[in-house]
C-alpha positions as CSV (number, residue, x, y, z in Angstrom):
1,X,132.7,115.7,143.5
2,X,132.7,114.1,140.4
3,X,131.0,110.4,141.6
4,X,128.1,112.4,142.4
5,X,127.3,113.9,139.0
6,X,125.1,111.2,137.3
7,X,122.8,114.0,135.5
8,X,122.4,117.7,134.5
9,X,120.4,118.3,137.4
10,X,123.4,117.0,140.0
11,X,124.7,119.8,138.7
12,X,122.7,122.7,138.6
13,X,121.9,121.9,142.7
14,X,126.1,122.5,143.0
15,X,127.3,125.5,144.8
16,X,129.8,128.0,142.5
17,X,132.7,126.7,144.5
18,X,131.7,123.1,144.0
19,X,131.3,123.8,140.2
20,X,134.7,124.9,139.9
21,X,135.9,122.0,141.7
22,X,134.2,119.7,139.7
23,X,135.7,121.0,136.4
24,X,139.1,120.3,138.1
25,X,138.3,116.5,138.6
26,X,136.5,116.4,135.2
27,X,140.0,117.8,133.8
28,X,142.0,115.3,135.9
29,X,139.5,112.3,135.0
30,X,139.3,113.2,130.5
31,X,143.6,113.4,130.7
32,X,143.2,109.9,132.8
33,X,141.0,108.3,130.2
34,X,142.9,110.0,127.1
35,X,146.3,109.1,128.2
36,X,145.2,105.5,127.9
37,X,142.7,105.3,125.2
38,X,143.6,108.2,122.5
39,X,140.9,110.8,121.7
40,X,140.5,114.3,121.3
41,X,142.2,116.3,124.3
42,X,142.9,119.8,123.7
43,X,139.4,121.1,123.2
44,X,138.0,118.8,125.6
45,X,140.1,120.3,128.8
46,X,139.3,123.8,127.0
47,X,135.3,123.4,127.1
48,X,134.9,122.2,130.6
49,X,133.6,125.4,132.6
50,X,131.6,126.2,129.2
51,X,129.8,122.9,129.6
52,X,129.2,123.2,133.2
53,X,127.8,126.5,132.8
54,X,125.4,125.7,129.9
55,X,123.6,122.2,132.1
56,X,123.9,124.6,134.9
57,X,121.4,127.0,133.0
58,X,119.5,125.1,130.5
59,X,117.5,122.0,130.8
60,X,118.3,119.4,129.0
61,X,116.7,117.5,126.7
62,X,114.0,120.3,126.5
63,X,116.5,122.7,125.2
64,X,118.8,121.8,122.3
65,X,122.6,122.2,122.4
66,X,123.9,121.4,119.0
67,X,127.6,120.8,119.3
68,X,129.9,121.9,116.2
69,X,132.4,119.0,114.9
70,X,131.3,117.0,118.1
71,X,135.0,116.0,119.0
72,X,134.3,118.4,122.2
73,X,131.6,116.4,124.0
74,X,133.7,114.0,126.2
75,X,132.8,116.7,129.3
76,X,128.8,116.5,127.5
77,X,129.3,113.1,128.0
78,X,130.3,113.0,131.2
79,X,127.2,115.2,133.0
80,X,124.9,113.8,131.3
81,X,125.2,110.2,132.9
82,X,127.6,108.6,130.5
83,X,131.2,109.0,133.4
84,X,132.0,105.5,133.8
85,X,131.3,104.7,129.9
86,X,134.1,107.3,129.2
87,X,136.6,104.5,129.5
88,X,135.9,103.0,126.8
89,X,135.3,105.8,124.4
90,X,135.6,105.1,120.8
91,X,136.7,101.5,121.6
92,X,134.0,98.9,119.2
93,X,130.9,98.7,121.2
94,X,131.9,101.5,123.4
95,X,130.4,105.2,123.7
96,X,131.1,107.3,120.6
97,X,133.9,110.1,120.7
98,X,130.6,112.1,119.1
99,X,127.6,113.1,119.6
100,X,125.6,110.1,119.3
101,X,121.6,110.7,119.2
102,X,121.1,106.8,119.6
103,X,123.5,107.1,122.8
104,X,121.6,109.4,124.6
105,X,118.4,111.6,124.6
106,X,120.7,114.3,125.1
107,X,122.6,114.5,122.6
108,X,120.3,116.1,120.3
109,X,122.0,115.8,117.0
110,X,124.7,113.9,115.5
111,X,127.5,116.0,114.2
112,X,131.0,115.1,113.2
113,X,132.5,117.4,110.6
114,X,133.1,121.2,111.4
115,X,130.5,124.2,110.6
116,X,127.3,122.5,111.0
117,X,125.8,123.2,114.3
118,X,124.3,127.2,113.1
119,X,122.1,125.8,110.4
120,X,121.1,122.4,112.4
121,X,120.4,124.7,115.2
122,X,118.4,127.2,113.1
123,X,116.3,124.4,111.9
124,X,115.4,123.3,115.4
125,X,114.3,126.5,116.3
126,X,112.1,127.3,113.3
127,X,110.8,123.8,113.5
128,X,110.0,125.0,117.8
129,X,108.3,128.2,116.1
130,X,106.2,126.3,113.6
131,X,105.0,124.0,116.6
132,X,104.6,126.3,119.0
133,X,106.8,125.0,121.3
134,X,108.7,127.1,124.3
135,X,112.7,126.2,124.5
136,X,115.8,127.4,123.6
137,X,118.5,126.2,121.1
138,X,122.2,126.6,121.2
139,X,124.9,126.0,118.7
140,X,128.1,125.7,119.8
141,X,131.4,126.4,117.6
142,X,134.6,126.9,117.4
143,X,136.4,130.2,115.8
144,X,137.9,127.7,113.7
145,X,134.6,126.4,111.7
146,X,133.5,129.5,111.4
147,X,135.6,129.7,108.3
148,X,133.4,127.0,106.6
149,X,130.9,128.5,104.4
150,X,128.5,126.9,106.0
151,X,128.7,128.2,108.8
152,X,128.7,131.5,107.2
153,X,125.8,131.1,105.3
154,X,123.8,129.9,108.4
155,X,124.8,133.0,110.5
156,X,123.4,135.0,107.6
157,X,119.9,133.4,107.7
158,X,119.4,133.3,111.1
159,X,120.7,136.8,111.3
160,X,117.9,138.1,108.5
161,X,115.3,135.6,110.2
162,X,115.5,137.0,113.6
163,X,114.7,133.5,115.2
164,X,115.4,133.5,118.7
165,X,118.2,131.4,118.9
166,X,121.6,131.2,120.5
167,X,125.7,130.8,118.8
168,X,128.4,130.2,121.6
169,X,131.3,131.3,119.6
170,X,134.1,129.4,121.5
171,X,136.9,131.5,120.5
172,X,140.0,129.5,121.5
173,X,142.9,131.8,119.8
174,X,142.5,135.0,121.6
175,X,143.8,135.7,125.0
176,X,141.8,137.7,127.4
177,X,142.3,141.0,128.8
178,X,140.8,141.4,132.2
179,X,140.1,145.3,131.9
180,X,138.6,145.0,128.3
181,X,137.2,141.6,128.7
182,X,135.1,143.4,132.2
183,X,134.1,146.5,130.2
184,X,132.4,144.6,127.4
185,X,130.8,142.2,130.0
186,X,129.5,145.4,131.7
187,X,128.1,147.2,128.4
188,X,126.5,143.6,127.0
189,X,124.3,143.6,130.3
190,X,123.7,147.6,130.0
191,X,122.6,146.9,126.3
192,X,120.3,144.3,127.1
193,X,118.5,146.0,129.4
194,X,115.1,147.1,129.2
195,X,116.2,150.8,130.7
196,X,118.7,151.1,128.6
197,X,116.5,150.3,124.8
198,X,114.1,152.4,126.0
199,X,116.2,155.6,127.4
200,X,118.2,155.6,124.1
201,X,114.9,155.6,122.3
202,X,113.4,158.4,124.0
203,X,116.7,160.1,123.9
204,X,116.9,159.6,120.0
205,X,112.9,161.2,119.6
206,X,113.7,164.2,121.6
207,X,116.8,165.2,119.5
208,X,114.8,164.5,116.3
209,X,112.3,167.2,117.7
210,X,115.1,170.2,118.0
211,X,114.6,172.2,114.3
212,X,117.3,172.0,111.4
213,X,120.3,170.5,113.8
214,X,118.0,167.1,115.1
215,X,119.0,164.9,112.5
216,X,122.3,165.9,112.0
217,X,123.0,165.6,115.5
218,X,121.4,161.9,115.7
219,X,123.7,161.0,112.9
220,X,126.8,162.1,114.3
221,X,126.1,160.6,117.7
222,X,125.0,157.2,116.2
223,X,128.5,157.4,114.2
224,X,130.4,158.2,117.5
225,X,128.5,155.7,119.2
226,X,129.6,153.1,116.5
227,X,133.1,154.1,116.3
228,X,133.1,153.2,120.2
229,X,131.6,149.9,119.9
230,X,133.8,148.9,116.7
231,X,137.0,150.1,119.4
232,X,135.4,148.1,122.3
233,X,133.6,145.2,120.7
234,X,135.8,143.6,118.2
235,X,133.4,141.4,116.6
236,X,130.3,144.2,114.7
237,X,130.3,142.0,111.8
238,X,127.4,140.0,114.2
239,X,125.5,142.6,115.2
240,X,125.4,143.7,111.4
241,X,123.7,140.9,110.5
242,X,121.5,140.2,113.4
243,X,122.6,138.9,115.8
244,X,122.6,140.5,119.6
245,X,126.8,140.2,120.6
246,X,127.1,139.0,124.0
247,X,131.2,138.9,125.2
248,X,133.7,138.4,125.5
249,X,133.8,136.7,127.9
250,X,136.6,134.4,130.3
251,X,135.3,130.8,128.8
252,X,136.8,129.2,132.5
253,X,135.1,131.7,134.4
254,X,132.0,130.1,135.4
255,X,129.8,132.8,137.8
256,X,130.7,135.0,134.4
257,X,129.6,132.3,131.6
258,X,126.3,131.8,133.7
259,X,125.5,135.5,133.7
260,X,125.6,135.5,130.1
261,X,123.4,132.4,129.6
262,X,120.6,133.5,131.7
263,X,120.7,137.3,129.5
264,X,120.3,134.9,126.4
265,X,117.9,133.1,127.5
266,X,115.8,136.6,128.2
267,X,116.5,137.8,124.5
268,X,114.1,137.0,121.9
269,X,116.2,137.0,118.8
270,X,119.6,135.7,117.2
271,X,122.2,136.0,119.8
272,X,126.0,135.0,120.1
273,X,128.0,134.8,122.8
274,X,131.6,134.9,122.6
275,X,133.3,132.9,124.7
276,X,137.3,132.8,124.8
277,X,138.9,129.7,126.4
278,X,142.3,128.4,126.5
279,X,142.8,124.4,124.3
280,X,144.4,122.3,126.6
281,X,143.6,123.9,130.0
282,X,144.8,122.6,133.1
283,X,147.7,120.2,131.2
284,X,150.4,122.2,130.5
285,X,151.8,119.9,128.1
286,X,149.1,120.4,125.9
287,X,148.4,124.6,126.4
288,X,151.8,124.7,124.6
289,X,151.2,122.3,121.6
290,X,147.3,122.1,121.4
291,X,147.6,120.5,117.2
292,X,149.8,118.0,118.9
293,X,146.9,116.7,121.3
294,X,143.9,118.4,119.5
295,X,143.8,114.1,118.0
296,X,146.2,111.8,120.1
297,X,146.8,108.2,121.0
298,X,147.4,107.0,124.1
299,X,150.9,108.7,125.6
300,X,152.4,109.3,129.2
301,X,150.4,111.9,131.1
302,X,153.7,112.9,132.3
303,X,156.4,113.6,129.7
304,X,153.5,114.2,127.0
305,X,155.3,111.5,124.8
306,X,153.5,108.7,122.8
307,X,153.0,105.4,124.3
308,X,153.6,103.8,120.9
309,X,156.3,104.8,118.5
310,X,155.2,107.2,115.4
311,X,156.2,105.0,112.6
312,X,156.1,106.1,109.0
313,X,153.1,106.1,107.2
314,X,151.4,107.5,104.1
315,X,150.8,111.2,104.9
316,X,154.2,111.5,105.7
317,X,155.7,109.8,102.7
318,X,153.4,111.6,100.5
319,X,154.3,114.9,102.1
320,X,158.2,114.3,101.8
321,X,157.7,113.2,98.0
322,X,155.9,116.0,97.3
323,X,158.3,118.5,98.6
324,X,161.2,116.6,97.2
325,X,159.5,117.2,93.4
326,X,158.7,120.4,94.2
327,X,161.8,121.6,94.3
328,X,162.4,120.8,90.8
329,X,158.6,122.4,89.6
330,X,158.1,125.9,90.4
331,X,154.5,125.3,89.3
332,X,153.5,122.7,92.1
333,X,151.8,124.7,94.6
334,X,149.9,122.7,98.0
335,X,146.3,123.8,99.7
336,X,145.1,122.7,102.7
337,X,142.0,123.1,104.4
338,X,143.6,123.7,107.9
339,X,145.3,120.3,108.3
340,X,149.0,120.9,107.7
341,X,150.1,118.4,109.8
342,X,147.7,116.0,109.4
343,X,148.4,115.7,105.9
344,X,152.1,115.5,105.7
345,X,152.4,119.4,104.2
346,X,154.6,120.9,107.3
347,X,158.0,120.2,105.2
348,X,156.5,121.9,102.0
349,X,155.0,124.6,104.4
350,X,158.6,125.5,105.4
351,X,160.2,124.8,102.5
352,X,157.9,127.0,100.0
353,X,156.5,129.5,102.1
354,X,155.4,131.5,99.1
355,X,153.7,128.2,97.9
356,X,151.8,126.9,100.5
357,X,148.1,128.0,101.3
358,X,146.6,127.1,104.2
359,X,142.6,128.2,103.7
360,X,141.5,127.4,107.0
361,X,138.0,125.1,107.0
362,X,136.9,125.0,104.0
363,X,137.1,122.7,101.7
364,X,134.9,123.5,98.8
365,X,137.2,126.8,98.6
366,X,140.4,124.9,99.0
367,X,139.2,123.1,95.4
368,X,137.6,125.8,93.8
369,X,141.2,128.2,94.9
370,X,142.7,125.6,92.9
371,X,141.0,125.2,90.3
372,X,141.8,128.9,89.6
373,X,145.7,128.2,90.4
374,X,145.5,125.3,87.8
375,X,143.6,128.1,84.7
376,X,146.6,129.8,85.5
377,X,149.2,127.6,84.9
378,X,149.8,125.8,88.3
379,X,150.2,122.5,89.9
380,X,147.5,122.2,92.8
381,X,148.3,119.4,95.3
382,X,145.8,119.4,96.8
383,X,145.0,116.6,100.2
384,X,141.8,116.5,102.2
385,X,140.9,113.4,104.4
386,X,138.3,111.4,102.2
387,X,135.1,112.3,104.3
388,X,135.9,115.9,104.2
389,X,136.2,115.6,100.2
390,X,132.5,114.6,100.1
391,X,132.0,118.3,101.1
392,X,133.9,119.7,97.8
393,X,132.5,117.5,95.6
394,X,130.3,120.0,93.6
395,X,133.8,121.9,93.1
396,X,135.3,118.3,91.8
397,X,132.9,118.0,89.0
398,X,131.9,122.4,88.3
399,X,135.4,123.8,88.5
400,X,137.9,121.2,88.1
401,X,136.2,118.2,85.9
402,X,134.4,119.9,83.5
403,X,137.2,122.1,82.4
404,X,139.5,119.4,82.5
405,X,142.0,121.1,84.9
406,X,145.4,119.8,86.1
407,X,144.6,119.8,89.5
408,X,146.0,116.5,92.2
409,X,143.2,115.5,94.4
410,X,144.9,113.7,97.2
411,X,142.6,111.4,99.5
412,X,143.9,111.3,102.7
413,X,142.6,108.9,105.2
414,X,140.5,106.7,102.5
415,X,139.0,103.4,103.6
416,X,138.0,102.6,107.1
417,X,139.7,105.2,109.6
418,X,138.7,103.0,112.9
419,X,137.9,104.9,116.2
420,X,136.4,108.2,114.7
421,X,133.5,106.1,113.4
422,X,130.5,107.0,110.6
423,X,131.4,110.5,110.1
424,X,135.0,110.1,109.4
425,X,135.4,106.6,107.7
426,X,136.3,107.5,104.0
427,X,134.6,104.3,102.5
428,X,132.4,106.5,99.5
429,X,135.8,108.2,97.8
430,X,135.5,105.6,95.1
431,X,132.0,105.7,94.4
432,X,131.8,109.0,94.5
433,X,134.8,110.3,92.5
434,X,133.9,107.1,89.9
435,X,130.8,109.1,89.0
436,X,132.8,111.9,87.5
437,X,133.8,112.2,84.0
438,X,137.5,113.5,83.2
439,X,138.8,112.1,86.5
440,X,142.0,109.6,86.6
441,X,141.5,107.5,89.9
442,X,144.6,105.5,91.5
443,X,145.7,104.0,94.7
444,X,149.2,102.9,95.9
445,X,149.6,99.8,97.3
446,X,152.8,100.7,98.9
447,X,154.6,104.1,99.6
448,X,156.5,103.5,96.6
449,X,153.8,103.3,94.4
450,X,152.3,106.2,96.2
451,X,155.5,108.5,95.7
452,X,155.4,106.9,91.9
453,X,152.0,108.1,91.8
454,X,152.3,111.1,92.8
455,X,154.9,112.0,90.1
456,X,152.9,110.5,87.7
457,X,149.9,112.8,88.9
458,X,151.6,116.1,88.4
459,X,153.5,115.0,85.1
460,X,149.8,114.0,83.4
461,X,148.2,117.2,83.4
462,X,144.9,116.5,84.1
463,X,142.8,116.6,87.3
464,X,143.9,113.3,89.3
465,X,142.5,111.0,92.1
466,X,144.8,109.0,94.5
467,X,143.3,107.6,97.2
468,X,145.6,106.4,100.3
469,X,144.7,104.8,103.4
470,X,145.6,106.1,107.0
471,X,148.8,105.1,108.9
472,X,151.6,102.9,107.3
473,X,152.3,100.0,104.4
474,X,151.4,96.3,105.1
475,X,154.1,94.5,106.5
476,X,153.8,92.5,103.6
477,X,156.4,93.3,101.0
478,X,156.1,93.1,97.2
479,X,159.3,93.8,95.3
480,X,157.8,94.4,91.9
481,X,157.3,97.7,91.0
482,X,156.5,98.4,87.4
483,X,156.6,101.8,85.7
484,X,152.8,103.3,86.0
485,X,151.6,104.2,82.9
486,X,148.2,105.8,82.7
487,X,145.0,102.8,82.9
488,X,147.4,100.0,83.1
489,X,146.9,97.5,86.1
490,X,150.2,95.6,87.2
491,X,150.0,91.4,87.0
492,X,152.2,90.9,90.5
493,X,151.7,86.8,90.1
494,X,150.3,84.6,87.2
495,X,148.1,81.9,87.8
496,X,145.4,79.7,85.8
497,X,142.7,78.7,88.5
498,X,141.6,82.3,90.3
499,X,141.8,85.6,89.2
500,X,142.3,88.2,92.5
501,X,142.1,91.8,91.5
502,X,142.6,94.4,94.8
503,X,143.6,98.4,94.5
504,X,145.2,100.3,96.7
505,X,145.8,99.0,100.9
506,X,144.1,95.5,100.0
507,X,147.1,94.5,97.2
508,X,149.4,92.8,100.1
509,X,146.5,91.1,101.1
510,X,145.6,89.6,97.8
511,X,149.1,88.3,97.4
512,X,149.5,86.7,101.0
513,X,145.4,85.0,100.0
514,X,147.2,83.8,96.8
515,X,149.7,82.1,98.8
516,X,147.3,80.3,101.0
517,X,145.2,79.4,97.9
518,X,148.2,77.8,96.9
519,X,148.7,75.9,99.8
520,X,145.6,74.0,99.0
521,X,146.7,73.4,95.2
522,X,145.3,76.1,93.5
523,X,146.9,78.5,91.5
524,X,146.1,82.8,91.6
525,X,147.1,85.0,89.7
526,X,147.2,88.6,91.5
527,X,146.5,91.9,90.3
528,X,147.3,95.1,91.3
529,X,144.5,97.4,89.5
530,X,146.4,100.6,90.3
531,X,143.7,102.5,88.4
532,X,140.2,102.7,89.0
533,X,139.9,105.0,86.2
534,X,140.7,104.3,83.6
535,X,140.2,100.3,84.2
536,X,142.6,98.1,82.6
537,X,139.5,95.9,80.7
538,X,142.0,93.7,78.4
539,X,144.3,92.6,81.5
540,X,141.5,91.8,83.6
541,X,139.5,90.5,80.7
542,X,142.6,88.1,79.5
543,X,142.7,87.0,83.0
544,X,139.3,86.2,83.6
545,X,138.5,84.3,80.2
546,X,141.7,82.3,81.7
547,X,140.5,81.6,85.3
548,X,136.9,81.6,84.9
549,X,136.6,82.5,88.7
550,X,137.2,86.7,90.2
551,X,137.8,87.4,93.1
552,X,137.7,91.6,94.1
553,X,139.2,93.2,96.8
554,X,138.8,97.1,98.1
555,X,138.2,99.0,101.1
556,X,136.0,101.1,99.8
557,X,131.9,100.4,99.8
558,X,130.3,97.8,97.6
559,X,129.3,99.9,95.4
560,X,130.2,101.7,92.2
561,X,134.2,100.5,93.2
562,X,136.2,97.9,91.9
563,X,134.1,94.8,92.6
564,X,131.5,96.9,90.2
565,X,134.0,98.0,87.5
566,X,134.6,94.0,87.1
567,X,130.9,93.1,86.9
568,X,130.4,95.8,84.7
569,X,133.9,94.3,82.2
570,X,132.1,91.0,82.5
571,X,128.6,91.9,81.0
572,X,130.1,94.5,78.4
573,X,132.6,92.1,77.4
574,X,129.8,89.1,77.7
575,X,132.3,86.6,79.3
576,X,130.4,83.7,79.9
577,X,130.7,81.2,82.6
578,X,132.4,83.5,85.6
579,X,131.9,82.9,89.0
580,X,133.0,86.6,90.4
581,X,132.9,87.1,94.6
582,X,133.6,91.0,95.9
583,X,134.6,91.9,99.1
584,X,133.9,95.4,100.3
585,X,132.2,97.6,103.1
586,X,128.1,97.1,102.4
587,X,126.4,99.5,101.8
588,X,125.9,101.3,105.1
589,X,127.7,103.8,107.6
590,X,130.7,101.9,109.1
591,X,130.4,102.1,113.3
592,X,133.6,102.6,115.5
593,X,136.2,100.4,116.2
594,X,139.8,99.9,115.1
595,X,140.4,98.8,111.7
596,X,141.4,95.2,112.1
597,X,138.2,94.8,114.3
598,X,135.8,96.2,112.1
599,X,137.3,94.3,108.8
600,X,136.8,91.2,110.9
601,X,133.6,91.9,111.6
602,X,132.6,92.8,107.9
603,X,134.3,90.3,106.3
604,X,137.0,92.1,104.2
605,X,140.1,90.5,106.2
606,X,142.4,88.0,104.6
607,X,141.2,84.8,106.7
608,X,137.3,85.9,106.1
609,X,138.0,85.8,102.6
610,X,139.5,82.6,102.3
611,X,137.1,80.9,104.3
612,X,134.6,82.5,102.1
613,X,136.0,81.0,99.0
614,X,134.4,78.2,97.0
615,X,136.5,75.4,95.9
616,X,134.3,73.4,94.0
């Protein structure tokens, strides 16, 4: 079944019974492909019947499906022609594991990061209004976003604007009961029925009309009649705001998914359809540990196992070290924006219960909660990958900067991630955070600098940047380790010919491009800038009067980082005479790949570099 769907319209001309069997070999076909290239599983083998009912009922790219985070598109990508490019999904110059609007007229909008589908969809469908245009937009979310306050907010506007438009709420953490799940199925279609408006209308004038008791009457059936609903229909809080509530319904049922499509499509207003579905359907494995395989790498379809051993890397020593000094502070407290695993906080979570807040999807909360914490006498930990940061950054600078408050922002997955591509890379951190007065910014270039660090952080009492790349230490060891003390960089190796200056991830790599410098008779001196703010301007100025020739080092963009801090030292300090090269991202969105592919490609690897460097 599944070699003959090559578009949207393969399937709509399948039978019910072939559409179920095709959501089998779809299944069978994204575990295949995921088993051997890593990706998103979970919420991919739970979307399938969803996504065969919605090409089923809409057409495509007429009508707009905006999907929310985007990580749920592999079966998207699939119907609408894109099967045999599957296999090389987020692999460098392979299909995206996103919606990609350059990929494909059918993806209609490029999301990555959770809660923005309501308001991009909204926007599409005022902007079909303003034209005059007939054809229907759909947002489609997880129960899980809808904690992000931008989600909220959108739901609220398009509630109040009364836009025809439609939300899927695919509601993954429920289970379904058959006899309720039937009878709200049955009284969605009896309240969208013409007979049915119309017969409680009349019904409501001709008790109006009876003298003294009408109203009274109409009240107390309309509060009856609401009691019922708030029993029956457990989600009101939509139709109080404007929005017609469709469901639930059995997400894998697709004769029943169908049904409710076609009723939207009839509604002119804000509608949303709830839609429950199981993450990981169809692969047992991953029903019972959906976090496990919501992300994966490649592992054995059969055991569930990883094909490659987990080694250590920096969210797990930075979760260890935190829960090791938090047994000594009361006042250290941790926050995460629903990503207790993925940051290293499930020790702390067991360990200090009573300590731990997990805030669900939302981030600018998560920093303006602790920001509170920290007024009161707390120690916020507080770690968010680096492009989800860029979503709290007004609570950075409002509630944390300006009042100068003790609060540890961890960056979790700075620098180039790799497969996840543009939306994920976290290669504007140090611009960003740069920008912002009061801030300390460091970066580790080992895990023992990072659990150094992260003492340091919660002894300084003041709000606090470090930045840390994903996965492990370079296999490149440096045995010095001085004491961090606050804006001082760290000489690792003195030299009289080249100054190299790196932070953070790219430190090994400055000392092994020393030792190839030297190879050629030259002599580097290496240093480890630790801090980004403060800088250390009389170690890197006494170095560079010395050298007369900088070299920078970062994975972070080109600009406002490290190579900018050191042009910056050079005309304040009006060295004369420098010849200064900075390796960094440029300055644009940073495609897919894995990470030693794409720092080959934009020349931030060690061998780039020295082939880069001038000699005369």
């Amino acid at each position: 079944m599944l070699e003959r769907i090559n578009s949207p319209e393969d399937v709509k001309k399948l039978k019910l019974q072939e559409k179920e069997q095709l959501a089998e070999e779809i299944r069978e076909y994204i575990l295949e492909v995921v088993s051997e290239n890593g990706g998103h599983l979970a919420s991919n083998l739970g979307i399938v019947e969803l996504t065969i009912a919605l090409h089923s009922v809409f057409d495509l790219p007429k009508d707009k499906i905006v999907w929310d985070v985007g990580h749920q598109t592999y079966v998207h990508k699939i119907i609408t022609g894109r099967r045999e490019e599957l296999k090389n999904i987020r692999k460098l110059n392979g299909i995206a594991g996103f919606p990609k609007t350059k990929e494909s007229e059918l993806d209609c909008f490029n999301t990555g990061h959770s809660s923005t589908s309501i308001s991009a969809a909204l926007g599409m469908a005022r902007a079909r209004d303003l034209k005059g245009e007939a054809n229907e937009v759909l947002a489609v979310i997880g129960d899980g976003a809808l904690t992000g306050g931008m989600a909220l907010e959108a739901l609220n506007d398009a509630g109040y604007s009364k836009t025809k438009l439609t939300v899927i709420l695919n509601d993954n953490e429920m289970s379904i009961s058959k006899n309720i799940g039937g009878l709200n199925m049955f009284l969605s279609k009896l309240r969208t029925k013409k007979t049915y408006k119309n017969s409680n209308i009349s019904a409501k004038k001709i008790i109006l009309k009876i003298p003294i008791i009408g109203k009274p009457v109409v009240k107390v059936i309309q509060k009856f009649k609401r009691g019922i609903k708030q029993l029956i229909i457990p989600k009101m809080y939509f139709e109080d705001i404007g929005f017609k509530y469709l469901g639930p319904v059995d997400g894998h049922n697709i004769e029943a998914l169908e049904g409710l499509l076609k009723i939207s499509k009839q509604l002119n207003e804000p509608v949303l359809i709830h839609v429950l579905t199981k993450k990981g359907k169809g692969y047992k494995i991953a029903e019972e540990n959906p976090d496990k395989f919501h992300a994966t790498g490649p592992f054995n379809i059969n055991t569930g196992k990883s094909k490659k051993d987990k080694s250590k890397d920096y969210s797990k020593v930075f979760g260890e070290k935190l829960a090791e000094i938090a047994k000594k502070n009361e006042r250290i407290i941790a926050i995460t924006a629903s990503m207790k695993d993925g940051t290293g906080l499930t020790e702390f979570a067991k360990n200090f219960p009573d300590r731990f807040f997990d805030i669900g999807i939302a981030e600018q909360h998560a920093v303006g909660l602790a920001a509170g914490m920290a007024k009161e006498g707390m120690i916020p930990v507080v770690p968010i990958y680096s492009s989800f940061y860029q979503r709290a950054y007004d609570q950075v600078i409002h509630d944390i900067a300006i009042q100068n408050l003790p609060v540890v922002l961890c960056v979790d997955r700075a620098g180039v991630v790799g497969a996840d591509g543009e939306t994920h890379q976290g290669t504007l951190d140090m611009a960003f955070f740069r920008l912002v007065p009061n801030l300390t910014i460091m970066a580790p270039k080992n895990f023992k600098e990072m659990e150094d660090m992260l003492e340091f952080a919660v002894d300084l009492n003041k709000p606090v940047v470090i930045r840390y790349p994903r996965g492990g230490e370079d296999s490149y060891k440096i045995k010095k380790e001085e004491k961090i003390v606050l804006g001082k960089a760290e000489v690792l190796k003195e030299g009289k010919d080249i100054t190299i200056i790196g932070i953070g991830k790219t430190v090994p790599r400055a000392m092994k491009l020393a030792e190839e410098i030297e190879k050629n008779g030259k002599s580097a001196e290496v240093i480890n800038a630790r801090f980004l703010k403060p800088f250390d301007k009389k170690t890197v100025k006494e170095s560079i009067e010395k050298t007369k020739y900088v070299i920078t080092i970062e994975d972070g963009t080109i600009i406002n980082g490290l190579g900018t801090a050191v042009k910056e030292l050079i005309v304040e300090e009006k060295i004369k005479d420098v010849k200064i090269q900075t390796y960094a991202y440029p300055d644009e969105f940073i495609k897919h790949g894995n990470v030693e592919e794409l720092e080959k490609i934009y020349g931030v690897d060690e061998i780039a570099i020295y082939n880069a460097i001038s000699w005369q």
